[in-house]
N, C-alpha and C positions, 0 to 999 in steps of 0.2 A: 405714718404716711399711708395713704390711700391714691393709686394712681390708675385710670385705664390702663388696662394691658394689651397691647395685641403681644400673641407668639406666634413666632417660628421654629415650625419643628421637622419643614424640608426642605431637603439643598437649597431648593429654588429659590423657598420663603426667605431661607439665612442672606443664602446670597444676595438676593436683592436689599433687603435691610432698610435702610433710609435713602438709600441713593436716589437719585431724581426729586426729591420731595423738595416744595420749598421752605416748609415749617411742620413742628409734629408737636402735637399735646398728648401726654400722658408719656406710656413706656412703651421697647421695644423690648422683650423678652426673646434671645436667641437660645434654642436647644438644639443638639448641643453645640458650646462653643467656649473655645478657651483664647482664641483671639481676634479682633475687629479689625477692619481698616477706616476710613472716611473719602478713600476717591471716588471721587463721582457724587461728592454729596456737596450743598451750599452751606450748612450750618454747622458749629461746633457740638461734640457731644458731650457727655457726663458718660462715662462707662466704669459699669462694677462687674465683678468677674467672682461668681458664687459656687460654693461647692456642690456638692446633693443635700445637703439639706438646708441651703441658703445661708452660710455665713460667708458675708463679703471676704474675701481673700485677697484683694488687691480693686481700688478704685481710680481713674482718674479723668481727663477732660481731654479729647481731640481735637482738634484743628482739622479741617478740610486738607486731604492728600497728606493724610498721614496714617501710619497702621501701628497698634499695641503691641506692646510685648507679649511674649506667652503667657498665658498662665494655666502652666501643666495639670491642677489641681483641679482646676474650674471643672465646671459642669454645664454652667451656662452665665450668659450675658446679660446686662441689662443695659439698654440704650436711653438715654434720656438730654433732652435740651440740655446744654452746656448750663450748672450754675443751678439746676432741679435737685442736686445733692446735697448742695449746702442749705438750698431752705428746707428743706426735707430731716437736713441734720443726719443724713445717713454718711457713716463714717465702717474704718472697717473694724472687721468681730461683727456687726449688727446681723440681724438675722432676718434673712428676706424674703417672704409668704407669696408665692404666687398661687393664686386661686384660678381657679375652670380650667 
């Protein structure tokens, strides 16, 4: 899988996230972050939740006005279109390379 990245790696960036946006292609890499929410966003998401050295530890899909469970493990986030995991085929154990 090969996808654009933006990150966030300050409060501000995290916090902000996707909200307001009305569509988004590629990824949303949050550092650090071990849980999401989606108020204030219009679209569902796909969220994996990686260690330090990118093995997914827990993945699943939001709904708008909804927030994740923790996950205490995490290191960071990954935000993507609802439905970008399965054609991607990332599942958890996989191991996930953020580059720049």
């Amino acid at each position: 899988m090969l996808a654009a990245a933006e990150v966030a790696v300050t409060h501000r960036g995290r916090a902000r996230g996707l909200m307001g946006r009305e569509a988004f292609e590629g990824v949303l890499v949050l550092r650090p972050c071990r849980q999401v929410h989606t108020f204030g966003m219009r679209f569902p998401i796909d969220v994996a939740f990686c260690d330090r050295y990118g093995f997914v530890l827990h993945a699943t899909t939001l709904v708008p006005r909804r927030a994740s469970r923790a996950v205490w493990r995490a290191y960071f986030a990954i935000e993507a279109p609802a439905g970008a995991f399965d054609r991607w085929g990332l599942q958890l154990g996989d191991v996930v390379e953020v580059r720049g």
